[in-house]
C-alpha positions as CSV (number, residue, x, y, z in Angstrom):
1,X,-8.1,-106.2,4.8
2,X,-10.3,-107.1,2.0
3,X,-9.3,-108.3,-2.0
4,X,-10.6,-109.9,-4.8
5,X,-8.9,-111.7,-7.5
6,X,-8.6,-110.6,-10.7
7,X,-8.0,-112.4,-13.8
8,X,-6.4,-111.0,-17.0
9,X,-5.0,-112.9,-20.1
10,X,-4.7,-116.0,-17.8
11,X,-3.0,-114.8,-15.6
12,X,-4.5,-113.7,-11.6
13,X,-3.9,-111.1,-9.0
14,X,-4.4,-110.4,-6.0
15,X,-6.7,-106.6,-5.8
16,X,-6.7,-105.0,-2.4
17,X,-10.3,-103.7,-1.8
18,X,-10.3,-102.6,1.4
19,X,-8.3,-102.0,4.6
20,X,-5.2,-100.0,4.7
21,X,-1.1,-101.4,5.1
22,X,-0.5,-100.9,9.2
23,X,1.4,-103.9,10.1
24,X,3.7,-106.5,9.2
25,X,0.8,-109.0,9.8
26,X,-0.8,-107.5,7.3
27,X,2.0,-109.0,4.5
28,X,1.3,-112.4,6.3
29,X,-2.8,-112.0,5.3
30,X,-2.0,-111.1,1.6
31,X,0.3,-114.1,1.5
32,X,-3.2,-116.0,2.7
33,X,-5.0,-114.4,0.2
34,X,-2.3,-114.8,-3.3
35,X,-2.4,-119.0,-1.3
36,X,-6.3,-119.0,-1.6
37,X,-6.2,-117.7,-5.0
38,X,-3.9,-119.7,-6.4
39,X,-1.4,-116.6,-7.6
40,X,1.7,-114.7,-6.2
41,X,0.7,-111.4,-7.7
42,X,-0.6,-108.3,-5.6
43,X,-2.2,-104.9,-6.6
44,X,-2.2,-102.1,-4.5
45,X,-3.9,-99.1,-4.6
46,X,-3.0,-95.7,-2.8
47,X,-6.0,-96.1,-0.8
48,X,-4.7,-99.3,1.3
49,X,-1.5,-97.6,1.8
50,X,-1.2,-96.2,5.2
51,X,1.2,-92.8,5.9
52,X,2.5,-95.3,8.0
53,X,3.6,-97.3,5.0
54,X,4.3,-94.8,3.0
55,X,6.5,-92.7,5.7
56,X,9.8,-94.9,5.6
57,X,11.1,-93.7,9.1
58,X,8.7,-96.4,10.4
59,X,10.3,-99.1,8.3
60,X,6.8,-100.5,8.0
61,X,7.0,-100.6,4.1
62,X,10.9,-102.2,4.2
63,X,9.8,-105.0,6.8
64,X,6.1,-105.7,4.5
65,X,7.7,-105.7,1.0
66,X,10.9,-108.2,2.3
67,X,8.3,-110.7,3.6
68,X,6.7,-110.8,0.3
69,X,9.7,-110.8,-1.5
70,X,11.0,-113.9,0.7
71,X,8.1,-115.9,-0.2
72,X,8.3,-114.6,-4.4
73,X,5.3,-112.4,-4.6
74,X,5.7,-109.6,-7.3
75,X,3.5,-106.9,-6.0
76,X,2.6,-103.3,-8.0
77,X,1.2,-100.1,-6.4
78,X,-0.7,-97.3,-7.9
79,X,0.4,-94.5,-6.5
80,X,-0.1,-90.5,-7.3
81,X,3.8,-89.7,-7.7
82,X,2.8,-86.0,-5.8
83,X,1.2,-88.1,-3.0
84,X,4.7,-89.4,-1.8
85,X,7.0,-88.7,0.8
86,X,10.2,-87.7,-0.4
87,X,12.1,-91.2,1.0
88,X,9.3,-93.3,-0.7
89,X,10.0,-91.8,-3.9
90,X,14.0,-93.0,-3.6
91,X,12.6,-96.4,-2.6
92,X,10.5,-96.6,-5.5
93,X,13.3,-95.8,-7.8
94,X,15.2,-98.1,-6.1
95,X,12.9,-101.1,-6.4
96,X,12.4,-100.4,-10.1
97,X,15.9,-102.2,-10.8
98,X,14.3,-105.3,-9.4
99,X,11.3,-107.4,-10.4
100,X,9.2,-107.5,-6.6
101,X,8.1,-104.4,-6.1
102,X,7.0,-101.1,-8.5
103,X,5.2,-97.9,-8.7
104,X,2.9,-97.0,-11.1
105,X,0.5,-94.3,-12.2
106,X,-2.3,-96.2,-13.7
107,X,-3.9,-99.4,-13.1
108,X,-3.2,-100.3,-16.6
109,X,0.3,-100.1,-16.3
110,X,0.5,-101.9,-13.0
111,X,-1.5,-104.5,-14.9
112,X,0.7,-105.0,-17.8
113,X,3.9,-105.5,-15.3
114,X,2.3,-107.6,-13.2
115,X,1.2,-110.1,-15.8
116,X,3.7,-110.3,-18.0
């Protein structure tokens, strides 16, 4: 898995640039990454999200966003709302009551919550 960081207003994220979600391993090398740059903010576009990640029955999204979460990362995904599987949709809505995890259309607006 590849990223950049990105700085906006100050602030700095962690982009995902290449690679897709497959593991839990995977968490544990964004956690490197948000260490190396010196945030504990993550973007992630629909193109690093496996179906594996995205298909909740595998529990590979539960077990990746809990290890962030446990270590205080706020993470945003941009994410075509008619590209998701029916149980990803509840989790999203779910999450939203929180401040670890959301779902966004845009870049933009995954920006502006992740900053703030």
């Amino acid at each position: 898995m590849t990223c950049d960081a990105i700085s906006v207003r100050g602030k700095k994220y962690v982009f995902v640039t290449g690679g897709e979600i497959n593991t839990e391993q995977d968490a544990l090398d964004l956690l490197s990454a948000c260490y190396e740059h010196e945030t504990t903010l993550i973007m992630l576009p629909f193109e690093c999200l496996s179906d594996a990640y995205l298909d909740l029955f595998t529990r590979l999204a539960g077990l990746f966003l809990q290890k962030l979460t446990n270590y205080g990362v706020k993470t945003a995904a941009i994410i075509d709302p008619g590209r998701l599987f029916e149980r990803f949709k509840e989790l999203s809505y779910e999450s939203a009551k929180g401040n670890s995890f959301r779902v966004f259309g845009c870049i933009e607006d995954a920006e502006e919550w992740l900053i703030v």
